[in-house]
ZANU-330231 format. One record per residue: x, y, z of N, C-alpha, C, O, CB in turn; residue in three letters. Coordinates in steps of 0.02 Angstrom, whole numbers, padded with zeros to 5 digits, always signed. Glycine has a CB too. Example, Ala and Ser with C-alpha at 12.3 -4.5 7.8 and 13.67 -1.06 7.14 Angstrom:
// residues 2
+00660-00284+00390+00615-00225+00390+00660-00165+00390+00712-00166+00423+00565-00224+00452ALA
+00642-00112+00354+00684-00053+00357+00645+00002+00394+00670+00057+00402+00704-00030+00286SER
END
This chain:
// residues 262
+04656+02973+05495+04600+03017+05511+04583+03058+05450+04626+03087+05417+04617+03062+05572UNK
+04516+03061+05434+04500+03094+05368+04478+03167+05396+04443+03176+05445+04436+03052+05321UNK
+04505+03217+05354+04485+03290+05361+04416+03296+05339+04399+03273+05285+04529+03340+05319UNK
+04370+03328+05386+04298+03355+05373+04327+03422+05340+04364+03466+05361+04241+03366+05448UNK
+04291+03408+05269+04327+03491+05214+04280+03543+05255+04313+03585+05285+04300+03497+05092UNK
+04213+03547+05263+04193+03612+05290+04210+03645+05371+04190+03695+05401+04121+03606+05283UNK
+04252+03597+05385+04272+03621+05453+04361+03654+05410+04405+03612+05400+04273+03536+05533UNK
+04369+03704+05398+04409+03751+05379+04422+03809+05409+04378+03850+05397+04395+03762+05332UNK
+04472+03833+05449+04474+03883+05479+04509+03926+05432+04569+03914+05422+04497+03875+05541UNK
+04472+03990+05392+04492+04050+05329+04528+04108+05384+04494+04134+05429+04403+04092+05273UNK
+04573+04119+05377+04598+04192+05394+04643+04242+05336+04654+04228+05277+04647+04181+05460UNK
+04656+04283+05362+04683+04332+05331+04742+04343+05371+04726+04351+05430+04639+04389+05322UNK
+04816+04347+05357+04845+04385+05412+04891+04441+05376+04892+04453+05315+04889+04334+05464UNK
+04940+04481+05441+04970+04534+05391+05008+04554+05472+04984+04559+05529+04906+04605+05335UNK
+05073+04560+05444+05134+04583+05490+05159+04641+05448+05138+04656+05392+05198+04522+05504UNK
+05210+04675+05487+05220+04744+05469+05289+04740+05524+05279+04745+05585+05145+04805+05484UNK
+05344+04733+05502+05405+04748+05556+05455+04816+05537+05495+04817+05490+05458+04675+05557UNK
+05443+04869+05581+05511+04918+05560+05484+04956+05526+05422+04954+05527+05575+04892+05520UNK
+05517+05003+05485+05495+05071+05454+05476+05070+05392+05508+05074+05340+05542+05121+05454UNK
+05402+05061+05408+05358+05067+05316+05328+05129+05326+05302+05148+05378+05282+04999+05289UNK
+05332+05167+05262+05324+05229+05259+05257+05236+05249+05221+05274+05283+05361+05259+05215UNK
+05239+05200+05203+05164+05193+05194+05127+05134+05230+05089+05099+05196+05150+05187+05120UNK
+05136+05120+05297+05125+05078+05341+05031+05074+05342+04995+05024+05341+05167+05106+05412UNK
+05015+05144+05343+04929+05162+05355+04884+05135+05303+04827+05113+05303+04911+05247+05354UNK
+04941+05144+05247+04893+05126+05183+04889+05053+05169+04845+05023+05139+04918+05160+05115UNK
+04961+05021+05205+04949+04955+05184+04911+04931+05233+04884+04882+05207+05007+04915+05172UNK
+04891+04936+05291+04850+04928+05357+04786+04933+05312+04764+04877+05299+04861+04991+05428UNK
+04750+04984+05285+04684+05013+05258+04666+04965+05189+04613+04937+05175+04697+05104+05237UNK
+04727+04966+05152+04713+04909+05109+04702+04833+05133+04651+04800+05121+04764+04908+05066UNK
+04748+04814+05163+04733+04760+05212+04658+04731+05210+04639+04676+05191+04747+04789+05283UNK
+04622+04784+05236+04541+04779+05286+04514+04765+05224+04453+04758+05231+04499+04858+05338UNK
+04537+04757+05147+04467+04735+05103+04479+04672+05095+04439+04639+05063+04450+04768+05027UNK
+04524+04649+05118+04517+04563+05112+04473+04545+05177+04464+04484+05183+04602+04515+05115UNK
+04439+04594+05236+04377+04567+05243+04313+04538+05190+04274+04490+05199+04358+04611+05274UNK
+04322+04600+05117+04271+04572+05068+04283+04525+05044+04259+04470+05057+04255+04602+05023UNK
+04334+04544+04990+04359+04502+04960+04398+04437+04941+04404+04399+04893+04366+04522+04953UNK
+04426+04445+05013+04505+04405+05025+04489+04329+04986+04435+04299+04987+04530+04389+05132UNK
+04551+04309+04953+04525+04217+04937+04499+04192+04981+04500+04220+05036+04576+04160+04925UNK
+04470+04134+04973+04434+04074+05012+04468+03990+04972+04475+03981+04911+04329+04088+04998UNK
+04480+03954+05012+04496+03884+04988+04416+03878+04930+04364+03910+04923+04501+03814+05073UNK
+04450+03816+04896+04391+03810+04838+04344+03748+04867+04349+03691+04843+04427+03789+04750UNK
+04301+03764+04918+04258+03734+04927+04170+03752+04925+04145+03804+04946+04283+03718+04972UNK
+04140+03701+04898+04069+03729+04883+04054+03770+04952+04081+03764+05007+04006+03662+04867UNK
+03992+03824+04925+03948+03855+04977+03979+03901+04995+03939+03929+05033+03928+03820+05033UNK
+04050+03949+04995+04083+03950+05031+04080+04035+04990+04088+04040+04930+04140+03890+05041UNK
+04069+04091+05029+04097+04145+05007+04136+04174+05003+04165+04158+05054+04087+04169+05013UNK
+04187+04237+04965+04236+04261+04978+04210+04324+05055+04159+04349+05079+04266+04287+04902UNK
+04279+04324+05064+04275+04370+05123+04311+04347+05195+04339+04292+05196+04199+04380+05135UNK
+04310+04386+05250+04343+04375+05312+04300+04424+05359+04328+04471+05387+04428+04393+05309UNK
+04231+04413+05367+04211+04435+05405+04181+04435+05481+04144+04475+05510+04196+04444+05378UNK
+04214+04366+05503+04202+04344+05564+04241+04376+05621+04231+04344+05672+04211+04278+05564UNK
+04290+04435+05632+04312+04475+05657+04385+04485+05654+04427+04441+05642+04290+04470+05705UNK
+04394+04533+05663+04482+04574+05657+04515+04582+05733+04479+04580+05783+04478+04674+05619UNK
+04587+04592+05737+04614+04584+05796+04678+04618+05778+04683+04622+05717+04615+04513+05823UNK
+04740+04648+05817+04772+04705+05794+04810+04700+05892+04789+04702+05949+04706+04788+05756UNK
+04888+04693+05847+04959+04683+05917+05000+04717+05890+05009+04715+05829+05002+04603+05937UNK
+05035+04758+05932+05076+04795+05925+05147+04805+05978+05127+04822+06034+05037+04841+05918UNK
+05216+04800+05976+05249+04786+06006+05244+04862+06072+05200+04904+06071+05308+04764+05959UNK
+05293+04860+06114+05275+04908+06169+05338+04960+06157+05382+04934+06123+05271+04870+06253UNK
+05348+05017+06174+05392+05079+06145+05493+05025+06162+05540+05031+06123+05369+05187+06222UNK
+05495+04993+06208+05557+04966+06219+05564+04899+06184+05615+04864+06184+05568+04961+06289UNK
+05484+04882+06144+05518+04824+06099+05529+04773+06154+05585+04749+06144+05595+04845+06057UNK
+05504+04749+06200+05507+04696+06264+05434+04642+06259+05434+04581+06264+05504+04749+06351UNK
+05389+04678+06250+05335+04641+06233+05272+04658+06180+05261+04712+06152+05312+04629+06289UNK
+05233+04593+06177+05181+04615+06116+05127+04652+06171+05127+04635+06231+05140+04535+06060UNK
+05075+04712+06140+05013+04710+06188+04944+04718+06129+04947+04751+06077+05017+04786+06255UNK
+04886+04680+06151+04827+04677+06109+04826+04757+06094+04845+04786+06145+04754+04640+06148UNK
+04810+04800+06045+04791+04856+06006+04698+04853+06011+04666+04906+06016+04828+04846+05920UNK
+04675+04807+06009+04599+04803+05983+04587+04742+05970+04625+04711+05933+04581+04843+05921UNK
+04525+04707+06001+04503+04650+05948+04433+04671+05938+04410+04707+05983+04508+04566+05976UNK
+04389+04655+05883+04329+04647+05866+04276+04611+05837+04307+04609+05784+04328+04673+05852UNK
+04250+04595+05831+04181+04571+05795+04159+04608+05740+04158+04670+05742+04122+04572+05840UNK
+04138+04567+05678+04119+04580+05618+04182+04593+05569+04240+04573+05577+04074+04635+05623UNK
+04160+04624+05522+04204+04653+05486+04247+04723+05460+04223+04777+05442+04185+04636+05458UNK
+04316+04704+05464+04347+04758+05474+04346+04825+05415+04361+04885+05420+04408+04730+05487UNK
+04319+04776+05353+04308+04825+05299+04283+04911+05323+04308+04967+05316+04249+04788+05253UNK
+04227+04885+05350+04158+04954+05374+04181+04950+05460+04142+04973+05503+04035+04920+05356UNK
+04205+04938+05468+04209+04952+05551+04254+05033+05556+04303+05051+05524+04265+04873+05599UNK
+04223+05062+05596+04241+05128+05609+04304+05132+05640+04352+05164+05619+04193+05160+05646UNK
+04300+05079+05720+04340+05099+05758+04415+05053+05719+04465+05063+05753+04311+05083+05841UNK
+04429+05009+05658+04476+04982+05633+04512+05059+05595+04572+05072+05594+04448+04916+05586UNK
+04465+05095+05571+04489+05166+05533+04522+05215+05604+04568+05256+05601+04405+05213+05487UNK
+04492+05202+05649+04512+05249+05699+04584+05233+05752+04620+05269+05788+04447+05254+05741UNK
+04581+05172+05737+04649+05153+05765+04714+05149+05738+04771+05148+05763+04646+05103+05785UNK
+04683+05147+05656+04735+05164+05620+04779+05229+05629+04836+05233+05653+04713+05162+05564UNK
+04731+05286+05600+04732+05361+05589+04773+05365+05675+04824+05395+05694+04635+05408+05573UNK
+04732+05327+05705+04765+05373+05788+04822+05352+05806+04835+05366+05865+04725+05362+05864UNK
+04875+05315+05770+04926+05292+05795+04979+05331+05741+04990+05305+05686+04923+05209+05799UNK
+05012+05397+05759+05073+05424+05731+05119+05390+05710+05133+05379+05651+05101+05457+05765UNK
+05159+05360+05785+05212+05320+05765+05190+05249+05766+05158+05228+05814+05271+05332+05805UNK
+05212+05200+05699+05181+05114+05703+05237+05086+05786+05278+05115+05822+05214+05048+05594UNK
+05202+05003+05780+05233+04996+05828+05292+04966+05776+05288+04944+05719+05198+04956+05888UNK
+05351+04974+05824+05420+04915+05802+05383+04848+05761+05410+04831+05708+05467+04875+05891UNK
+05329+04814+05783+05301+04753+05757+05239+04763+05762+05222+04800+05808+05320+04692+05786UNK
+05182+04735+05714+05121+04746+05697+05084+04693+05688+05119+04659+05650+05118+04780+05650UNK
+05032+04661+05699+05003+04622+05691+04929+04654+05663+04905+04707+05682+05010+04585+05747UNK
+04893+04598+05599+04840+04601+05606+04784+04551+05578+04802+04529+05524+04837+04653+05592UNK
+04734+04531+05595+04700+04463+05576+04617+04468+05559+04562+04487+05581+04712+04409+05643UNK
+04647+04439+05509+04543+04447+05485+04514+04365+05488+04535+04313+05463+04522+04484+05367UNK
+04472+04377+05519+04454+04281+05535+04372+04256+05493+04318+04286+05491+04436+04264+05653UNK
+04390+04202+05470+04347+04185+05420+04320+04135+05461+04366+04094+05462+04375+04165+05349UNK
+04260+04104+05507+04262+04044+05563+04222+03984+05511+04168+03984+05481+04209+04067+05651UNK
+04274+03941+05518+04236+03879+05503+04158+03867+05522+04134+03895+05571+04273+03828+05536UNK
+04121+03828+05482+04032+03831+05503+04030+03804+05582+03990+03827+05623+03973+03765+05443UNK
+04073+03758+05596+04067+03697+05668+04100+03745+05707+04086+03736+05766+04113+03605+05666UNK
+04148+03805+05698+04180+03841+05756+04140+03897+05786+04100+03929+05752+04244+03870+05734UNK
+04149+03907+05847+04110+04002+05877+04140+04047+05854+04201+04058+05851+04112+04031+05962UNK
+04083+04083+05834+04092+04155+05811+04081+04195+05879+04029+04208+05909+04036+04179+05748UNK
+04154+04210+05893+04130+04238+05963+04211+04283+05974+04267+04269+05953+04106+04159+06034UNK
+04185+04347+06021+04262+04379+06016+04323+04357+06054+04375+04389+06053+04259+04447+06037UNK
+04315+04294+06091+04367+04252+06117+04405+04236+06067+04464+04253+06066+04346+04196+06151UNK
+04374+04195+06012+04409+04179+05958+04439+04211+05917+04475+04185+05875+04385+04156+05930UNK
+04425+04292+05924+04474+04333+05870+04542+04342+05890+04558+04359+05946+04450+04406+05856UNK
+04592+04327+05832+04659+04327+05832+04655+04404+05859+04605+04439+05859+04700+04306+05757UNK
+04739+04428+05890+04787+04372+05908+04769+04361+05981+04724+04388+06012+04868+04390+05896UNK
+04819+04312+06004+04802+04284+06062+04870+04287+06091+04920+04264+06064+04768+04214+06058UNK
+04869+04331+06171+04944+04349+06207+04945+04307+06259+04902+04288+06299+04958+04427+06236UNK
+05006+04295+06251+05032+04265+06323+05112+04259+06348+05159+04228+06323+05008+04190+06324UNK
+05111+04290+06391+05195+04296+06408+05227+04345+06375+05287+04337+06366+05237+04234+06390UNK
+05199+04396+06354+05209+04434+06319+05223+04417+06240+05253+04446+06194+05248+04463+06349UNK
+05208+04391+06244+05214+04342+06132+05136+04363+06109+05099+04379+06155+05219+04201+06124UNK
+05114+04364+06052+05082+04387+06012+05077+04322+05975+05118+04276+05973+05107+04446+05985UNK
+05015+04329+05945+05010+04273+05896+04959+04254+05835+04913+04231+05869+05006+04226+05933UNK
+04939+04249+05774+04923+04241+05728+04905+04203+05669+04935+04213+05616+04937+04259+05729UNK
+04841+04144+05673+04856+04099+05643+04812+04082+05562+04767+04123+05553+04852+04052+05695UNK
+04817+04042+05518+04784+04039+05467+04761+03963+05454+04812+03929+05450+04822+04071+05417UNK
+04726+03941+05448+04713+03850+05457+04681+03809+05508+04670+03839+05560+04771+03816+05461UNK
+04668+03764+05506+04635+03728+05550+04672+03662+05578+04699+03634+05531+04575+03714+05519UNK
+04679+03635+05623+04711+03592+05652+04689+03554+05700+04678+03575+05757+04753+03613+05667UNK
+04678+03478+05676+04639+03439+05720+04674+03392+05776+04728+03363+05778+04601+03399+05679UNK
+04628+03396+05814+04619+03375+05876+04706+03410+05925+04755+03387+05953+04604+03278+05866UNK
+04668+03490+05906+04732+03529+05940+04767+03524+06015+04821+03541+06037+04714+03595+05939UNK
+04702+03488+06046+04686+03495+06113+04767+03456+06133+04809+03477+06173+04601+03453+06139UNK
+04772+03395+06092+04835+03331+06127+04877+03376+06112+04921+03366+06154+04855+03242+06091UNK
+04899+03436+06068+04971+03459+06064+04997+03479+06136+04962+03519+06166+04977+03522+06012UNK
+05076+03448+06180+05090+03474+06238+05100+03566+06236+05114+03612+06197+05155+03432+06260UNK
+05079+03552+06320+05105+03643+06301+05082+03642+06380+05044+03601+06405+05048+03714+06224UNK
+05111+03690+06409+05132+03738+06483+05062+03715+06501+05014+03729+06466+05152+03842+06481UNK
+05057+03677+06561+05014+03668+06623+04990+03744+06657+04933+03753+06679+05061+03622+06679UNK
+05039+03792+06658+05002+03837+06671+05001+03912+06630+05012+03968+06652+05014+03840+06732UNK
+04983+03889+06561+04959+03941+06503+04879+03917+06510+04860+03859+06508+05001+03927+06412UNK
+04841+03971+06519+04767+03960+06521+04710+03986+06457+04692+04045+06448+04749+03996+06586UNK
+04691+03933+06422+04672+03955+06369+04627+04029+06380+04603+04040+06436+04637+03898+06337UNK
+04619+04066+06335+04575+04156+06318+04521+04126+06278+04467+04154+06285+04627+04233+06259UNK
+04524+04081+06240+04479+04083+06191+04436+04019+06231+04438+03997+06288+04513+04073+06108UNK
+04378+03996+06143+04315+03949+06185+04352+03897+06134+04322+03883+06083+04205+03969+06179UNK
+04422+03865+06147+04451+03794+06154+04484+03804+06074+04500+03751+06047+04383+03719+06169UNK
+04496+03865+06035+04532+03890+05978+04588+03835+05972+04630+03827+06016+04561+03967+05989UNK
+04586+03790+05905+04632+03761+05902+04677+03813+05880+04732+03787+05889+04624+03707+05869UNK
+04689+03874+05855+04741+03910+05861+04781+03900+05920+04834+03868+05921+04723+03970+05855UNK
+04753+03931+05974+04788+03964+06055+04806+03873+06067+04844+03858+06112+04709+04019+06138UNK
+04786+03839+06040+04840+03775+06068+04897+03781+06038+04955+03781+06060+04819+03698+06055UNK
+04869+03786+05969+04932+03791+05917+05011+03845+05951+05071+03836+05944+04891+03837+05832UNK
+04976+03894+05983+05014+03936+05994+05047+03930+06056+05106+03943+06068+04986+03985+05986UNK
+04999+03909+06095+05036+03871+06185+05085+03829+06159+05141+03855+06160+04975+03809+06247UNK
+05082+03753+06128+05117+03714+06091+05198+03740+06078+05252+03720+06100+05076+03706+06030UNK
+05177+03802+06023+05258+03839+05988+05277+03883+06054+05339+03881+06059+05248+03905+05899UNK
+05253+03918+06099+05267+03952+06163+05303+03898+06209+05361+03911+06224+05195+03982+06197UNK
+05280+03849+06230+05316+03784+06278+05379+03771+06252+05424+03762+06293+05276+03709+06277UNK
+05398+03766+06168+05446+03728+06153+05488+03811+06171+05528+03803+06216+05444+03678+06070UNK
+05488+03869+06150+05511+03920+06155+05545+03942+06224+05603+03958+06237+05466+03954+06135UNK
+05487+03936+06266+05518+03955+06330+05547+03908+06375+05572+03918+06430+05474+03986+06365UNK
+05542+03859+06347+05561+03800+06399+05640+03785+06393+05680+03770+06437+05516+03726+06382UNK
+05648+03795+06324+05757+03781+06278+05782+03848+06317+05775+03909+06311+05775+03800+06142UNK
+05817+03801+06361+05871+03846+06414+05924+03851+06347+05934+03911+06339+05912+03794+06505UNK
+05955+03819+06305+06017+03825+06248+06027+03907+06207+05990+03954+06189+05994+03761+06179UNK
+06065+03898+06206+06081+03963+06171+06061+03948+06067+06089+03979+06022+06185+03980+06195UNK
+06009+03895+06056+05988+03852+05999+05927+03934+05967+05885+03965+05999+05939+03749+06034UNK
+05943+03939+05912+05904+04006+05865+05829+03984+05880+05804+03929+05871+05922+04009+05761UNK
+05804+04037+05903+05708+04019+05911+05714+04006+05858+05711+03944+05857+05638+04074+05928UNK
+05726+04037+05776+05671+03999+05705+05699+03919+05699+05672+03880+05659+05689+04048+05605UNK
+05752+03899+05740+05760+03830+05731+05710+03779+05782+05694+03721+05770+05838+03817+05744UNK
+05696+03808+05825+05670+03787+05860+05591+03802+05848+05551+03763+05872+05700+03802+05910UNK
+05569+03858+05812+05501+03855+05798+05484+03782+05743+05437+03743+05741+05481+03934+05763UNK
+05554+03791+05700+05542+03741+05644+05537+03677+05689+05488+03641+05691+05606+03736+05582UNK
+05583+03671+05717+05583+03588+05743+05512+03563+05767+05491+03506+05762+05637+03575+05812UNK
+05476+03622+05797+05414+03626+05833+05366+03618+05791+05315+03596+05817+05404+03683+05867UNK
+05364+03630+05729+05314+03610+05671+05343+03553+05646+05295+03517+05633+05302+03664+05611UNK
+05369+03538+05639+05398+03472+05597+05398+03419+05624+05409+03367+05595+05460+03471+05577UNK
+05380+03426+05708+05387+03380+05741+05296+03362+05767+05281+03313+05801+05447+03400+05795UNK
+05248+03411+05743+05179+03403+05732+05158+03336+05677+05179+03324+05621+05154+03476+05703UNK
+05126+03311+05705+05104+03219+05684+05019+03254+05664+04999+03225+05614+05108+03131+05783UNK
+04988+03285+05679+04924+03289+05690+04906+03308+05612+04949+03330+05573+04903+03341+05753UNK
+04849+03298+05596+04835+03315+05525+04800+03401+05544+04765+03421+05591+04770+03246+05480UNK
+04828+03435+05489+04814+03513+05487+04795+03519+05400+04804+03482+05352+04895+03568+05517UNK
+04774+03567+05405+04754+03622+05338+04806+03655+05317+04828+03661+05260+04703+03681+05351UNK
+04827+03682+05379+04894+03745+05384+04904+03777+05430+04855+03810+05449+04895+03799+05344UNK
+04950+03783+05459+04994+03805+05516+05032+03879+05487+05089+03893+05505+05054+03738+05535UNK
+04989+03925+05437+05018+03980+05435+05017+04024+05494+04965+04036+05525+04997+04006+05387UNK
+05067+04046+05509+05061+04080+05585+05125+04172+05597+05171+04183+05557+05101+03992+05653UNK
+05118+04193+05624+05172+04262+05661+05163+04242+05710+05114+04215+05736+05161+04347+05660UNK
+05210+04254+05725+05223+04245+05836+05265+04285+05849+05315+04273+05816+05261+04165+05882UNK
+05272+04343+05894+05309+04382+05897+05345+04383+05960+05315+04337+05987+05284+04429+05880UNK
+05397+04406+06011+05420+04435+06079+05429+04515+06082+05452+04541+06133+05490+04402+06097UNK
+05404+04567+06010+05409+04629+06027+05450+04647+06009+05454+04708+06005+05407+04646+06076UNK
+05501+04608+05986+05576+04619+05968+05588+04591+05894+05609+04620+05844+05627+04578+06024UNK
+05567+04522+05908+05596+04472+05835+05520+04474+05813+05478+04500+05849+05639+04371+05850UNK
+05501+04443+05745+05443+04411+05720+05457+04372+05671+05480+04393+05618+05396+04451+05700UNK
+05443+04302+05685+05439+04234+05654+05396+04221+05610+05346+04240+05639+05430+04190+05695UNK
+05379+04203+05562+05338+04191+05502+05342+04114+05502+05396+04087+05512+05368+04229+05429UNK
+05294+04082+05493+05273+04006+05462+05222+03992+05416+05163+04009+05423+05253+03963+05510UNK
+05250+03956+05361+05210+03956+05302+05219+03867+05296+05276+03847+05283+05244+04013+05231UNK
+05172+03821+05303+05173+03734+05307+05102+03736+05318+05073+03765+05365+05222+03687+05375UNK
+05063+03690+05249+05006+03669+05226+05012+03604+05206+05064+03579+05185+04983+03708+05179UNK
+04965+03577+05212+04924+03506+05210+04880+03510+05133+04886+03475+05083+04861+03499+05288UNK
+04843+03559+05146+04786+03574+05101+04789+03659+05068+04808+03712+05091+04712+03559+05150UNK
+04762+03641+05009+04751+03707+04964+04785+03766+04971+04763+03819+04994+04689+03730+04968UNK
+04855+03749+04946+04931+03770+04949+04909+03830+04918+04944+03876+04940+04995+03722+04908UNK
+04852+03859+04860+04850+03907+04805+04822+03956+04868+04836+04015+04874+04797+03887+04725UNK
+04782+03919+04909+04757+03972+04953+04787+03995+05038+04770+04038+05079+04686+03949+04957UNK
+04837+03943+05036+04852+03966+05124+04925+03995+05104+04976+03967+05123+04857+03886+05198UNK
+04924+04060+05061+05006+04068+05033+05021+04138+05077+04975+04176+05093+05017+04081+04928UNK
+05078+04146+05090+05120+04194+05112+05158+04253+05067+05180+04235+05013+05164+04158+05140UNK
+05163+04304+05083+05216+04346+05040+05248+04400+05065+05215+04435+05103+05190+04373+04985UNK
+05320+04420+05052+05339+04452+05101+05367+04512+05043+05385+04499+04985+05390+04408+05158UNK
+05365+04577+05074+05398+04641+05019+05465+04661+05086+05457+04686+05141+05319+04736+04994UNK
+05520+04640+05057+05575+04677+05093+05612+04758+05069+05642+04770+05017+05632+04624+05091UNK
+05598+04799+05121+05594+04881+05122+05676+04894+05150+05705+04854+05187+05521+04919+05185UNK
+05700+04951+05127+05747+04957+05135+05756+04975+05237+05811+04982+05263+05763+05006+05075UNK
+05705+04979+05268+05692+04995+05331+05649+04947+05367+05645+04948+05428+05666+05057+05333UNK
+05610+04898+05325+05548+04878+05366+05553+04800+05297+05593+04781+05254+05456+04957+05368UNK
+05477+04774+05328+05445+04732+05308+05379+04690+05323+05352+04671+05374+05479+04710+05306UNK
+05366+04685+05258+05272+04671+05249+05272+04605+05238+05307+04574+05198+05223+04712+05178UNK
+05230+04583+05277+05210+04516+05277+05122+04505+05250+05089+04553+05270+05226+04490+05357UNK
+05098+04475+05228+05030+04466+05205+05015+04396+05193+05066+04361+05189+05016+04504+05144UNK
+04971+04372+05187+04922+04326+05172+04914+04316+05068+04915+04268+05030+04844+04363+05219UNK
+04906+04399+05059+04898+04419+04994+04926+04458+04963+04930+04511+04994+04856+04434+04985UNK
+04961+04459+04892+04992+04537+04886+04940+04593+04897+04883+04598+04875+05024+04552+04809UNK
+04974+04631+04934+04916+04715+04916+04973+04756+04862+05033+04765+04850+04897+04790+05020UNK
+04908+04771+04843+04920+04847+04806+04914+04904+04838+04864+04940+04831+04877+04861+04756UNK
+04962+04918+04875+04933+04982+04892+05011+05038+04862+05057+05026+04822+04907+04981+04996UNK
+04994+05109+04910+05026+05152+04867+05107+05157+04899+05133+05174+04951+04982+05227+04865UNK
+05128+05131+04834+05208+05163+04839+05244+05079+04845+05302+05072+04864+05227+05230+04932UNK
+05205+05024+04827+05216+04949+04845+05217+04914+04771+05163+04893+04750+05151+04915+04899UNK
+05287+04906+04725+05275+04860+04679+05261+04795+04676+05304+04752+04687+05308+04863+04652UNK
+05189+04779+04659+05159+04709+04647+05210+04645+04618+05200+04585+04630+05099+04721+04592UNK
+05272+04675+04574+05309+04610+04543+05373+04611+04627+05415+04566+04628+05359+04632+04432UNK
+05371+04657+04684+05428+04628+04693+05401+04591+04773+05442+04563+04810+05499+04689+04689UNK
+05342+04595+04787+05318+04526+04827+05352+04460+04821+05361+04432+04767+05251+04509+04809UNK
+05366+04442+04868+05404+04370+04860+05360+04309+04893+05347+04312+04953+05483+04373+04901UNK
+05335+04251+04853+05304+04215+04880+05341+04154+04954+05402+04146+04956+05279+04190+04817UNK
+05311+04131+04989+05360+04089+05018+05346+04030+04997+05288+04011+04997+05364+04088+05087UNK
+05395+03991+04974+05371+03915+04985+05338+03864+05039+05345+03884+05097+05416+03888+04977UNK
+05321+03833+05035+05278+03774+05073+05339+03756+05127+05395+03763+05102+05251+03696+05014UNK
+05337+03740+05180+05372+03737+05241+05448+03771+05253+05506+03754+05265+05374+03667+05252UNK
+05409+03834+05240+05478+03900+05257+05465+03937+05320+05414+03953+05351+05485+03970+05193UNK
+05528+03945+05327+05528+03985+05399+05556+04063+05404+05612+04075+05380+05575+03942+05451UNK
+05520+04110+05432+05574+04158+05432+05563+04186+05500+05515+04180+05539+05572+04213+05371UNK
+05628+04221+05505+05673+04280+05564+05663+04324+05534+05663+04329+05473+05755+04280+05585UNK
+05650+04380+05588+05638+04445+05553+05672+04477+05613+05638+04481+05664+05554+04471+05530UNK
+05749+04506+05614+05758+04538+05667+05825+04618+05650+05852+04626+05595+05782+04469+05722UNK
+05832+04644+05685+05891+04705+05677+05853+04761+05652+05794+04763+05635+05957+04689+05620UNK
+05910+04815+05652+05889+04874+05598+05947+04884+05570+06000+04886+05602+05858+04947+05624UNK
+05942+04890+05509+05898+04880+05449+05879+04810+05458+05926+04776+05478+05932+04895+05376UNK
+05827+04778+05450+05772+04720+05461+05827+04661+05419+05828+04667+05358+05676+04738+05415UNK
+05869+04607+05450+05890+04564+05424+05827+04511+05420+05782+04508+05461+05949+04549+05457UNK
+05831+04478+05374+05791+04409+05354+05817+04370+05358+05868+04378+05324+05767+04394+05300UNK
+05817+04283+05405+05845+04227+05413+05774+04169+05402+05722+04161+05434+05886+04230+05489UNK
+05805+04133+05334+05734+04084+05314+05785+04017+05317+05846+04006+05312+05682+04101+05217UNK
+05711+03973+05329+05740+03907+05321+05689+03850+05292+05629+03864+05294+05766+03885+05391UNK
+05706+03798+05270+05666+03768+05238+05667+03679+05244+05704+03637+05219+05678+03796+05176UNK
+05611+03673+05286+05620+03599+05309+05572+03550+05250+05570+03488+05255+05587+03591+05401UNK
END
């Protein structure tokens, strides 16, 4: 099956687990990769992520994810993205947030803005993935969106999750769950959270320079991005890129890291 290049699904994503001090600023910096953010190198194609933003946050006992906000347009100039920031004192335990770039053939519509909950999981994706629809997944998970090959993507990694009665590590089992995907994709960059843990996946098909991951480990917390930010009090050399089909665990306090690499 040959990939149609302008059917590309561009996002932005950005996790936040545990105690970042400057949590607001990296949130605020975040929102200019609505302008700016890379784009794969295909003609016609502008920089930016302005097809809408979306924002999960775990619940005070750390039991489940709950939507924060989703919206339409862009989060750069959006008021109420500044206002949800500023109004939240304490971050949550886990953070989600997504800037969506929509392929020309996909709806621009607020069904489609990341993330997408179910069962209390959270979820976050970057890439496009065809013919999402055949991936199995729970008879009774009911799609939110208008047929998002994400929210399959994400029913898909949710089925294999909840279904392993074994005492077998979810990131082994998220991995097995990508690796065991036949379907041709762009990239399966993704967060999936339970409120508690947050899983990272970084596995591309296509334009590796642009579907990249990076993670800053804090002596309390940790930043996940799409892109390094600059923001304040965050050295740019100690971002760590991930390689091409890595996995990570993000769980405890102080925030242990468990990666793997298929």
């Amino acid at each position: 099956m040959q990939i149609v290049m302008q059917e590309v699904d561009m996002c932005r994503l950005l996790g936040i687990y545990g105690q970042v001090d400057s949590w607001k600023d990296v949130v605020l910096e975040f929102r200019k990769l609505a302008e700016i953010g890379k784009i794969p190198p295909i003609d016609d194609l502008t920089p930016g992520h302005k097809d809408g933003w979306g924002m999960a946050g775990s619940n005070d006992q750390k039991t489940v994810m709950v939507e924060i906000m989703r919206q339409m347009g862009s989060a750069y100039d959006s008021k109420n993205y500044q206002e949800v920031v500023y109004s939240m004192r304490i971050p949550s335990h886990i953070f989600l947030c997504h800037l969506r770039k929509a392929s020309p053939n996909i709806p621009i519509s607020l069904a489609n803005v990341h993330p997408f909950i179910q069962d209390g999981w959270a979820f976050i994706h970057n890439g496009s993935i065809y013919q999402a629809e055949s991936l199995r997944r729970d008879p009774g998970f009911i799609l939110s969106s208008d047929g998002s090959d994400s929210e399959h993507f994400f029913h898909y990694l949710l089925t294999s999750l909840l279904e392993n009665q074994t005492p077998q590590d979810k990131l082994e089992i998220i991995a097995d769950a990508v690796s065991s995907v036949t379907l041709e994709y762009t990239a399966l960059n993704s967060m999936i959270s339970n409120g508690n843990e947050l899983f990272i996946i970084r596995s591309c098909q296509k334009y590796e320079e642009y579907y990249t991951l990076f993670y800053y480990h804090l002596p309390d917390g940790v930043i996940i991005s799409s892109e390094i930010l600059e923001s304040h009090g965050l050295n740019p050399d100690q971002w760590i890129g991930l390689a091409n089909n890595s996995f990570l665990a993000i769980s405890g306090s102080p925030p242990r890291i468990n990666q793997i690499q298929r």
